[in-house]
C-alpha positions as CSV (number, residue, x, y, z in Angstrom):
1,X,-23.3,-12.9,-21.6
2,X,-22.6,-12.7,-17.7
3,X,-24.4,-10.3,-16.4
4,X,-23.3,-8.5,-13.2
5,X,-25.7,-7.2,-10.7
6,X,-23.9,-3.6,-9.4
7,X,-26.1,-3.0,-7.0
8,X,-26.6,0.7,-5.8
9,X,-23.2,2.2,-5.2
10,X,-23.2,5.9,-6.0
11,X,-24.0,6.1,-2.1
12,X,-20.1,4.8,-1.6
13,X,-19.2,8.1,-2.7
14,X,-21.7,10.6,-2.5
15,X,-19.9,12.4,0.7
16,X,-16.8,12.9,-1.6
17,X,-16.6,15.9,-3.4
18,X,-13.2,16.5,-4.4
19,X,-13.7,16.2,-8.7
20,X,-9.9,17.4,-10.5
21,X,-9.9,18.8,-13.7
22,X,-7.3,21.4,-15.7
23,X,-10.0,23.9,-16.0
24,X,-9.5,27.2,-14.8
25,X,-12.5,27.5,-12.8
26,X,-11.6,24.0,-11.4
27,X,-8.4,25.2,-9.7
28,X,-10.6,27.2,-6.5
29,X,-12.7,23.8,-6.0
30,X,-9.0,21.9,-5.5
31,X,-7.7,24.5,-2.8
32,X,-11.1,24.8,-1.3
33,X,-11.6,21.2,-1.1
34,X,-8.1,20.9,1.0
35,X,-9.2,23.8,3.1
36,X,-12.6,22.5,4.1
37,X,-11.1,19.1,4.9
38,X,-8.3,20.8,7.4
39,X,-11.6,22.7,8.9
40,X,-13.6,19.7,9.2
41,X,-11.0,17.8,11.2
42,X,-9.8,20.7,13.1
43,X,-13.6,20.2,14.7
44,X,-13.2,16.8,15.7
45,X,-13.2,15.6,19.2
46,X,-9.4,14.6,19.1
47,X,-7.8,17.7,17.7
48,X,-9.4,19.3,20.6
49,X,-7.4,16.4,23.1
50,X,-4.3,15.5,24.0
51,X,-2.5,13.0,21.8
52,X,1.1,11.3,23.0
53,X,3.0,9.2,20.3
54,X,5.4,6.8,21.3
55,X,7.5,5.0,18.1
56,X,8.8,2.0,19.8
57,X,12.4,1.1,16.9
58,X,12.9,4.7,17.1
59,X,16.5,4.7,16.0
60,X,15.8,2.0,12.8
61,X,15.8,2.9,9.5
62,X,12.0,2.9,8.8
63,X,11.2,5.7,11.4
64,X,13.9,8.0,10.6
65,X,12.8,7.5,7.0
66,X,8.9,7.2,7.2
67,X,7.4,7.4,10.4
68,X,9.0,11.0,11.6
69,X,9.2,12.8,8.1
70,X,5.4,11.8,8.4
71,X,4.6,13.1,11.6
72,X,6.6,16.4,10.5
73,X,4.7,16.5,7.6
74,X,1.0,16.2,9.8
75,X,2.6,19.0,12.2
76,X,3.3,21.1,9.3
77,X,0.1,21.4,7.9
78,X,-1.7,21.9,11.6
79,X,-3.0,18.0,11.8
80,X,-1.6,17.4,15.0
81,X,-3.7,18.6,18.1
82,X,-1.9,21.9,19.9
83,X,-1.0,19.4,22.8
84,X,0.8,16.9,21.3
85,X,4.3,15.0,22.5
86,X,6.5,12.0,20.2
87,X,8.6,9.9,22.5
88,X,11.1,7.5,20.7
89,X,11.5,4.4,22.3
90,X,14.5,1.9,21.4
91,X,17.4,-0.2,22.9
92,X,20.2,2.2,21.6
93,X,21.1,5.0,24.1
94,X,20.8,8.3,23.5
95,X,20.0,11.6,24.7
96,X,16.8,13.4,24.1
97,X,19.3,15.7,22.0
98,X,21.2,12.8,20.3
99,X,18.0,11.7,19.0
100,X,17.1,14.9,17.5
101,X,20.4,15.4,16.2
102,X,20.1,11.6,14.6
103,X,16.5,13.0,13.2
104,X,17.3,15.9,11.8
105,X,19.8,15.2,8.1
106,X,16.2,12.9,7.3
107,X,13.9,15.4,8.1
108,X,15.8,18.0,6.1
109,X,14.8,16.0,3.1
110,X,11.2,16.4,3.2
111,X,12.0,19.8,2.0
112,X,10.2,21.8,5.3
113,X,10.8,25.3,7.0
114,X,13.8,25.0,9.2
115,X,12.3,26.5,11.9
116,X,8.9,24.4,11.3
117,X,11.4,21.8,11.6
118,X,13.3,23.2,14.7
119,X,9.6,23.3,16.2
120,X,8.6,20.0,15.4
121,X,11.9,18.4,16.7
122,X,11.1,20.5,20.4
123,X,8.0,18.2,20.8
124,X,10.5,15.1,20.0
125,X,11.8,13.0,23.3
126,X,13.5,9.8,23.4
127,X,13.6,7.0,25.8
128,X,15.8,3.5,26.0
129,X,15.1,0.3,27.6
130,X,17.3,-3.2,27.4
131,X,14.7,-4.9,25.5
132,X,11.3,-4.1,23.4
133,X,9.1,-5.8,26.6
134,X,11.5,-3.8,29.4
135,X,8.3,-3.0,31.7
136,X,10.5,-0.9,34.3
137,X,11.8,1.2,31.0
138,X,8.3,2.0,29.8
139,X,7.0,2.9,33.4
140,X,9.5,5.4,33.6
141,X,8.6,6.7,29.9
142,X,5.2,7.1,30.3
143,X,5.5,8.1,34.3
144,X,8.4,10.4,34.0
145,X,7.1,11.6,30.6
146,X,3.8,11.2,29.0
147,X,1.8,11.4,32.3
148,X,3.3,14.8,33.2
149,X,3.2,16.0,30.0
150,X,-0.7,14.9,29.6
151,X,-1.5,16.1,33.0
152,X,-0.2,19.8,32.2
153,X,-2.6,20.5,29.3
154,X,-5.9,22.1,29.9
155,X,-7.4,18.8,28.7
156,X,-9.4,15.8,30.2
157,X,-9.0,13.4,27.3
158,X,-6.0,12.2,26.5
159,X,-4.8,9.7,23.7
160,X,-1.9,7.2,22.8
161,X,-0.9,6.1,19.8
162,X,1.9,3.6,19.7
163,X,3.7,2.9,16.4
164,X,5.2,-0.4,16.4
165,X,8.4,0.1,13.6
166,X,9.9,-3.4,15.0
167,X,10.2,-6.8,13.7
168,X,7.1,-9.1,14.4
169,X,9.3,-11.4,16.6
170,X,8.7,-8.3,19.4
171,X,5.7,-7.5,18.8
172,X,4.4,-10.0,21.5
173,X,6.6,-8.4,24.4
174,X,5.8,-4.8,23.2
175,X,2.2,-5.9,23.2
176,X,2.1,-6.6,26.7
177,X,4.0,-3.6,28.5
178,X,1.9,-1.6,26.6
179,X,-1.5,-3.2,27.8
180,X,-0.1,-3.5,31.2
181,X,1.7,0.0,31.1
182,X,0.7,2.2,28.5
183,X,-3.2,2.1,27.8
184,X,-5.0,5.9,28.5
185,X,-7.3,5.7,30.9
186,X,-9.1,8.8,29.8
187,X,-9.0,8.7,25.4
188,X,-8.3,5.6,23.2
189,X,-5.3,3.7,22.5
190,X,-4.3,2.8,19.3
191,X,-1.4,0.6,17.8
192,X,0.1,0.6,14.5
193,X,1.8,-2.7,13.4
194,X,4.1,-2.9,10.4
195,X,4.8,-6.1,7.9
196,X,5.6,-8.7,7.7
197,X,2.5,-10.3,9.3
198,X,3.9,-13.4,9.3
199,X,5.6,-15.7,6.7
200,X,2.7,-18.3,6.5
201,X,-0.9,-18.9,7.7
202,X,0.9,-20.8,10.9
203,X,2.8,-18.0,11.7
204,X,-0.1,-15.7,10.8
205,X,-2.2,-17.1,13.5
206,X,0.4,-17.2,16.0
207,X,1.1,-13.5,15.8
208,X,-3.0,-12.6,15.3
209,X,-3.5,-14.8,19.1
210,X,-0.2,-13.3,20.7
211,X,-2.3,-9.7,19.4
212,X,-5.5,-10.6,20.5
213,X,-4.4,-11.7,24.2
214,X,-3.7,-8.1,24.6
215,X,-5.8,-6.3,22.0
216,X,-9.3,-6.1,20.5
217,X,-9.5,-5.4,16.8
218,X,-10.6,-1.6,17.5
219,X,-6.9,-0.9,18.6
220,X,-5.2,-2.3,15.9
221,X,-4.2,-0.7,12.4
222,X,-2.2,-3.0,10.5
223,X,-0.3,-0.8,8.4
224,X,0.2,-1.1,4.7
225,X,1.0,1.9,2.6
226,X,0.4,0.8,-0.6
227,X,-3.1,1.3,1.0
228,X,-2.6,5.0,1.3
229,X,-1.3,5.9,-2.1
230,X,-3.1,8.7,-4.0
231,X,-4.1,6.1,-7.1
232,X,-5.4,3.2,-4.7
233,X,-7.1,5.5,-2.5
234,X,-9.1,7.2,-5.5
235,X,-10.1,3.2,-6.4
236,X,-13.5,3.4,-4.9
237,X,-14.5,7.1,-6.0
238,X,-13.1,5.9,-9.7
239,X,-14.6,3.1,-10.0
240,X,-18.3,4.2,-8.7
241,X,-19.0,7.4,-8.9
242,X,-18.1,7.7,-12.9
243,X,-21.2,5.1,-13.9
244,X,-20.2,4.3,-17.3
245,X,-17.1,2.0,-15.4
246,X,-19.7,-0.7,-14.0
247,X,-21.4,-1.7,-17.6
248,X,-17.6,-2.6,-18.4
249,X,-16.1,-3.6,-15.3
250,X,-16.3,-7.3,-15.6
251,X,-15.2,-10.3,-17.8
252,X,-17.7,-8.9,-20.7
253,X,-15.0,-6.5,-21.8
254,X,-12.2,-7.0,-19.6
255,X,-9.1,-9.8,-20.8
256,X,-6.5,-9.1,-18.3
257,X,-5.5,-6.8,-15.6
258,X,-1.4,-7.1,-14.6
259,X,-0.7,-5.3,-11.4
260,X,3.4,-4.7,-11.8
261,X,5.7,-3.5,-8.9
262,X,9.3,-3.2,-10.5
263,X,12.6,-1.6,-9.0
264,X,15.6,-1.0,-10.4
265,X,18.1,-2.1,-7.7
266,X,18.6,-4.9,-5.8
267,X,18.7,-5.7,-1.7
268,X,21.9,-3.5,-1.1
269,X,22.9,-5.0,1.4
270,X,19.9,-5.8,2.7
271,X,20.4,-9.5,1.5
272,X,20.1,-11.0,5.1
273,X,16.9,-9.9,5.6
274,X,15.1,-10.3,2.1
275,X,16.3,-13.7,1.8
276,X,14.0,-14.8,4.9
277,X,10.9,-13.6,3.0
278,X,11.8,-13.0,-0.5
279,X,9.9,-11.1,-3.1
280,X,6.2,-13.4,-3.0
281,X,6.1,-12.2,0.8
282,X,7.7,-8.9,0.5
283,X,5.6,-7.3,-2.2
284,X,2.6,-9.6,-3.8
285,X,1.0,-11.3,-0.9
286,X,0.6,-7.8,0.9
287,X,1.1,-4.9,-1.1
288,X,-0.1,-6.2,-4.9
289,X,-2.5,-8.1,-3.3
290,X,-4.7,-5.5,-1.7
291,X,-4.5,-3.4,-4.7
292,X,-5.7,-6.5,-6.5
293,X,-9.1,-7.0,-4.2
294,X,-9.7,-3.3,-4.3
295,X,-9.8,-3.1,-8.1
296,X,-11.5,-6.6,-7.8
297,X,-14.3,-5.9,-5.2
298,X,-18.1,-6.0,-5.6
299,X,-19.2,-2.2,-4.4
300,X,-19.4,-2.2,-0.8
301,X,-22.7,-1.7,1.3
302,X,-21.5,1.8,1.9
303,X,-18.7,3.7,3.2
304,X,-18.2,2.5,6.4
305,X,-14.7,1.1,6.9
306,X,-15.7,-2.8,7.4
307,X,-18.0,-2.5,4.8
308,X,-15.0,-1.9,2.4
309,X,-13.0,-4.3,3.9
310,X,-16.1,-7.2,3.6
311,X,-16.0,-6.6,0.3
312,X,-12.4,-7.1,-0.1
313,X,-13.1,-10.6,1.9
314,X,-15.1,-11.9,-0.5
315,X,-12.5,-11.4,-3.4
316,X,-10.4,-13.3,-1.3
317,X,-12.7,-16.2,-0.2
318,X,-13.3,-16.5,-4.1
319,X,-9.2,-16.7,-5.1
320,X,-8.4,-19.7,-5.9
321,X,-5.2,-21.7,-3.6
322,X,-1.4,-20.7,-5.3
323,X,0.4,-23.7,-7.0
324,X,3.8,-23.9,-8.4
325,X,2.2,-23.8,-11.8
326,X,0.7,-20.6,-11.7
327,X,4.3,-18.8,-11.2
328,X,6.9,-17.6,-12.7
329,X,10.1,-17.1,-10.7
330,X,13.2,-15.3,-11.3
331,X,16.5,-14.5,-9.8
332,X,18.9,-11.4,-10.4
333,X,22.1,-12.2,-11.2
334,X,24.8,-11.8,-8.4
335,X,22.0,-11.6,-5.9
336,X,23.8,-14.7,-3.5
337,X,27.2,-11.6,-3.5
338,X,25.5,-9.5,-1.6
339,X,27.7,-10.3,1.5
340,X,24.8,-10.1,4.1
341,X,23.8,-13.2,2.4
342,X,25.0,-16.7,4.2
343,X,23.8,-19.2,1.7
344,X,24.9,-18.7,-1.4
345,X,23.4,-21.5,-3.1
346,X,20.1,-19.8,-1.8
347,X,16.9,-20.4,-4.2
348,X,15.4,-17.2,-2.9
349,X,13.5,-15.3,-5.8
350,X,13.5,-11.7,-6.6
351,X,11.2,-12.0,-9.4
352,X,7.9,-13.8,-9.3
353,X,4.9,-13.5,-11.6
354,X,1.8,-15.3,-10.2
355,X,-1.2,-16.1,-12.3
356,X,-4.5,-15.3,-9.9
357,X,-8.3,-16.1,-10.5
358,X,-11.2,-14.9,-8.7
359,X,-14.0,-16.8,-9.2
360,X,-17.0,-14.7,-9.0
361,X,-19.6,-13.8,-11.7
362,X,-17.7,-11.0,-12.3
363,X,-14.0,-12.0,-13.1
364,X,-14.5,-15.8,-13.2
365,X,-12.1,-16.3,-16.9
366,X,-9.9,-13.0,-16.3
367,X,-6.7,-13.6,-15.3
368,X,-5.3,-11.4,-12.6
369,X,-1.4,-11.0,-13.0
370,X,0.7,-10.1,-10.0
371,X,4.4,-9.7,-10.7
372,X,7.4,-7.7,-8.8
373,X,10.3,-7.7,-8.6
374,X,14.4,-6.4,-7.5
375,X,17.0,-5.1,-9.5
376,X,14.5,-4.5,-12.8
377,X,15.0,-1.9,-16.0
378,X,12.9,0.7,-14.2
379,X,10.8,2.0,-11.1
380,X,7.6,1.4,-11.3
381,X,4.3,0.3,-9.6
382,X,1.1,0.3,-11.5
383,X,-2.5,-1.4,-13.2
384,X,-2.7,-2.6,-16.7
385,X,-6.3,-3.5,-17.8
386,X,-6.8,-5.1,-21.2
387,X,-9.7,-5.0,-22.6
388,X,-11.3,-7.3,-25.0
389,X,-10.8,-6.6,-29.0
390,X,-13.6,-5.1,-30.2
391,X,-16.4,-6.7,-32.2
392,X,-17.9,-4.3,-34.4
393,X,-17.0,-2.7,-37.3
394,X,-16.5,-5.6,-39.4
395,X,-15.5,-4.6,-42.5
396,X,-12.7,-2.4,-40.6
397,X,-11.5,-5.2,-38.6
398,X,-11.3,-7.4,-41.8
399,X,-8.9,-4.6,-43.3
400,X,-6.8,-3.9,-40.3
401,X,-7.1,-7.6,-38.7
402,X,-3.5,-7.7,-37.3
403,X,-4.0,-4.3,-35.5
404,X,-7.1,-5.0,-33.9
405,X,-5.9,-8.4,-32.1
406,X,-2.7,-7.3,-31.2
407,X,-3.2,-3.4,-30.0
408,X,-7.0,-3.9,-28.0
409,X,-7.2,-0.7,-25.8
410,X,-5.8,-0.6,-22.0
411,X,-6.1,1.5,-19.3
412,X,-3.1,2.0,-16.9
413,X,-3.4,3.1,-13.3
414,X,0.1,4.3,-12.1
415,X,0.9,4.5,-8.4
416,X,4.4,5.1,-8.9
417,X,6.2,7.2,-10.0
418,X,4.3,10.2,-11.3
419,X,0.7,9.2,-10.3
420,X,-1.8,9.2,-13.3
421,X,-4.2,7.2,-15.0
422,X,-3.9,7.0,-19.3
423,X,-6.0,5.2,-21.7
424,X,-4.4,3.5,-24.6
425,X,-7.2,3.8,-27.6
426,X,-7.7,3.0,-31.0
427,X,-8.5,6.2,-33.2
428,X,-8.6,6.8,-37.1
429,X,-5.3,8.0,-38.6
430,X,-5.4,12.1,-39.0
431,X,-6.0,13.0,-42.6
432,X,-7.6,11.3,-45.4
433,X,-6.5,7.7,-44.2
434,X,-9.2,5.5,-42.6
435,X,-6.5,3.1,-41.1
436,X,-6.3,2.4,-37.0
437,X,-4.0,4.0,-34.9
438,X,-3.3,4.3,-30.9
439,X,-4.2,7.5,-29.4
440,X,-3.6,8.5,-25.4
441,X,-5.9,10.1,-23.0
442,X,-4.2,10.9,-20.1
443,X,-4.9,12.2,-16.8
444,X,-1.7,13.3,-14.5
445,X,-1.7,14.6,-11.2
446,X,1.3,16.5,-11.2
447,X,-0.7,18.6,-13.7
448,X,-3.5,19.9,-11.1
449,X,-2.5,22.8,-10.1
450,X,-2.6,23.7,-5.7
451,X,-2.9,20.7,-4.9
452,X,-1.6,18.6,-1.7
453,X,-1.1,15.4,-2.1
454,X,0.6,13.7,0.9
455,X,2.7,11.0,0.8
456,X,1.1,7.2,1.9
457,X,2.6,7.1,5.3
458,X,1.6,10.7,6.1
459,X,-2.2,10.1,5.0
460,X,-2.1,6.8,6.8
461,X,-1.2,8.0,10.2
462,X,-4.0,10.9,9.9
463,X,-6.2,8.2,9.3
464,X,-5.2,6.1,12.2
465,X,-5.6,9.9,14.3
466,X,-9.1,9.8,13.1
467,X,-10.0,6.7,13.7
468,X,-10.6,5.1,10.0
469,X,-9.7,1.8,9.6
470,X,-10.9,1.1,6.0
471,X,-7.4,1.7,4.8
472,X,-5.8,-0.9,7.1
473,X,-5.9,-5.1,6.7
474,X,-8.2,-6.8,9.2
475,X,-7.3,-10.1,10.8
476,X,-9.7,-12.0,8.3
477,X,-8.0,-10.4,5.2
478,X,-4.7,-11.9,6.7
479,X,-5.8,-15.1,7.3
480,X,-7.6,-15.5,3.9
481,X,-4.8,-14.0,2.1
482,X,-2.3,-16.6,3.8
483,X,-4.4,-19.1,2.4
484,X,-4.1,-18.6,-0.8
485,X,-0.6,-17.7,-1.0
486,X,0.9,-20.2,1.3
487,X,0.8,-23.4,-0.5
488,X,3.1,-22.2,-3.1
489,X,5.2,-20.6,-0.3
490,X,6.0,-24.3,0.9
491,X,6.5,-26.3,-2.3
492,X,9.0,-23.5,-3.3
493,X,10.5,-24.1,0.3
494,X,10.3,-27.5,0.2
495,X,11.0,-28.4,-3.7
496,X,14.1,-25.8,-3.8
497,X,12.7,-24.9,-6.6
498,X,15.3,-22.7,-8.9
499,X,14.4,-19.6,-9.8
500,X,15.7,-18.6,-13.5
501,X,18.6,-16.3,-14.0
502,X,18.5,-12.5,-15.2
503,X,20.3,-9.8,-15.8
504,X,20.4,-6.8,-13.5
505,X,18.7,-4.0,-15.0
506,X,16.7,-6.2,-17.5
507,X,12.9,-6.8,-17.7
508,X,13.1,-10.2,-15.5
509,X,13.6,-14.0,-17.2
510,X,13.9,-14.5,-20.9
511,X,10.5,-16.2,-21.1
512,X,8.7,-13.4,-19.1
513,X,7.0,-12.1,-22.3
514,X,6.1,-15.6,-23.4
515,X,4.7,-16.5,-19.7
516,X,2.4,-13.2,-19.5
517,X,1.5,-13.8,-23.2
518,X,0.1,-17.1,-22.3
519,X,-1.5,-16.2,-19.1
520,X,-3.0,-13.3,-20.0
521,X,-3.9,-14.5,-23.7
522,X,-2.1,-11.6,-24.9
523,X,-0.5,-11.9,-28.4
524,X,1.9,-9.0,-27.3
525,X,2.8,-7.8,-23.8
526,X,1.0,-4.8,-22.6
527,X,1.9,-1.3,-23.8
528,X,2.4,0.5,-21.0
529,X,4.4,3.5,-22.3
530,X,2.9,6.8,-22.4
């Protein structure tokens, strides 16, 4: 019997007080718990400070979508210091009033008060420059507009935060007008960097050194918000502050965790650009991978933001390298129509299932299943943990042998949609039977009532405010994570490899269930269904 040393870990989680439940007497602690956390930032040093934003790819579809309903969001509920400015920085021209105009259909959808809205788009400029790098474009930015701005408050600290929504190829040239140009000289400077970090670990490390000539890691918070959503970032206080989870956290009772990411249309006419990364690079060597060494971790030291992130290191230094024969790869049908799409004899896939092992005393024998994929049966992103049929009862197995193998009990974590966490369990048959049957227990956050629960992008961006980093990748995590997945990257580059056909709207390739069934030594594939 492997025996796993936990270690002291209630300590991760002691400072976190926030416990949900449906009680009536519960519902006060969930409203005062939100109101105590707005009062504990409003007394931090940089809600006191200045704070200037500058979203370089202001026009693009990310920051109209993400990055300013997120920022209205933070201004709405008072998490933006009193002196605060946005400027929008891109190549498009447009007036300061253009801009907002161009803002305002996609800010309308988050649901807020007009005039909160109306508010929010006042403290909204925009700038243009010929390229990403134009260093005569951002002097007159920040000179003509931060500056003055920053030098009319009351305050002596002033900070910059510079959302990077552009494709890595630019960040190297917006790198260096903003160390040259747009560092405070008074508060801290921080950058936020979107995926893709690269297609391989070559092109990994040439983007990390172009970084690093102009940054230290401090400055840096490599964004990804699957990192921010509400189920992933109530891993740690799950996992360690309910103790019964350690006992059974580990190969002793666990078969098989599947971590699934599944949508139900395909690039729309985004073809061009997905068929340069594909679904491997898109979703499971980012996204479904950090969900993976977060589940997967040893507890951390404490709750210090590198601590975290060392301990999702080490799941990563004990993966083992990505071959061709740990996958399974699909392809949608009609995916080479999309007309954005040049090579229609492309082998690109928009389904992959990869078979992952992490060989530590904990896990070494479970097989961790990552799988996503385009143009699916549904929308969904979530956990399934198997665990192990159970050996006692005997006699009752003997009787009901069939339902015991092939219905063990599960737990499901769901990030999307509908954010809960059920557990699939064998019960007795009501009545006078003594024959097995599945029974739920469910917990559903939709249910919990007065509660604010911000979106990943939102929460992320307070974080990078505040200065947290444990929600963001470090350079090691990239590199090690490139490792592993890189390998397979190649021989399906360099084999051509052809992914196999499906339907649109189906579950993926004809042989999926057989696939998982072998690699998780499943009899059936998981019941995920509440």
């Amino acid at each position: 019997m492997t025996t796993v040393n936990g270690g002291s870990y209630m300590h991760v989680t002691s400072r976190l007080s926030s416990q949900f439940s449906s009680n009536e007497d519960d519902v006060l602690d969930v409203s005062s718990a939100t109101n105590s956390i707005h009062e504990a930032i409003s007394q931090e040093s940089w809600y006191q400070q200045t704070l200037s934003v500058v979203v370089v790819g202001a026009s693009g579809d990310l920051a109209k979508r993400k990055t300013y309903p997120s920022l209205l969001k933070l201004f709405e509920e008072n998490l933006l210091p009193t002196d605060s400015i946005i400027y929008g920085y891109a190549r498009s021209c447009k007036s300061h009033e253009e801009f907002r105009r161009h803002l305002l259909p996609h800010l309308k959808k988050t649901g807020t008060n007009e005039i909160i809205v109306k508010d929010f788009l006042s403290k909204c400029y925009y700038h243009s420059g010929k390229t990403y790098g134009d260093k005569s474009a951002y002097a007159d930015m920040i000179g003509d507009g931060l500056v003055p701005f920053e030098e009319s408050t009351k305050n002596t600290v002033s900070n910059r935060l510079f959302y990077l929504a552009v494709p890595p190829d630019v960040f190297g040239e917006s790198g260096v007008v903003i160390k040259t140009h747009g560092m405070s000289t008074t508060g801290w400077t921080r950058v936020v960097i979107e995926k893709p970090f690269g297609r391989d670990l070559e092109s990994c490390d040439a983007l990390l050194q172009t970084l690093s000539e102009n940054f230290e890691e401090h400055h840096l918070y490599r964004i990804d918000h699957y990192l921010g959503k509400e189920i992933v970032q109530n891993m740690l206080m799950f996992r360690f502050s309910n103790s019964f989870w350690e006992p059974i956290w580990n190969s002793d009772t666990i078969e098989s965790v599947v971590i699934t990411f599944k949508e139900p249309f395909g690039t729309d006419g985004r073809g061009g650009y997905f068929d340069k990364y594909g679904i491997i690079r898109d979703i499971l060597q980012n996204h479904l991978l950090q969900v993976a060494t977060l589940f997967a971790m040893e507890p951390p030291k404490n709750e210090d933001a590198d601590a975290i992130r060392d301990a999702k290191v080490e799941v990563l230094k004990n993966m083992e390298i990505l071959s061709l024969q740990d996958c399974l790869l699909g392809q949608y049908d009609g995916y080479s129509d999309d007309p954005t799409i040049t090579n229609k004899d492309t082998n690109c896939p928009t389904y992959a299932a990869i078979r992952c092992k992490i060989n530590t005393p904990r896990w070494t024998g479970v097989p961790f299943i990552l799988q996503a994929g385009k143009a699916m049966d549904e929308k969904v992103c979530d956990i399934q943990v198997r665990f192990k049929p159970a050996k006692s009862f005997p006699s009752m197995r003997r009787s009901s042998k069939n339902f015991f193998e092939n219905a063990p009990a599960e737990m499901v974590m769901r990030l999307q949609p509908d954010p809960c966490i059920f557990l699939n369990l064998n019960i007795k048959s009501p009545g006078l039977s003594t024959m097995p049957t599945r029974g739920n227990m469910v917990m559903r956050y939709e249910d919990m009532p007065n509660l604010s629960n911000p979106d990943a992008y939102t929460r992320l961006l307070l974080d990078v405010i505040r200065g947290k980093q444990g929600s963001f990748v470090r350079d090691d995590e990239l590199r090690f994570s490139w490792q592993i997945f890189t390998p397979l990257l190649h021989d399906i580059d360099d084999t051509k490899v052809r992914p196999l056909p499906y339907r649109y709207g189906s579950s993926g390739p004809a042989n999926r269930e057989a696939w998982m069934a072998e690699m998780t030594k499943s009899v059936l594939p998981l019941q995920a269904s509440l």
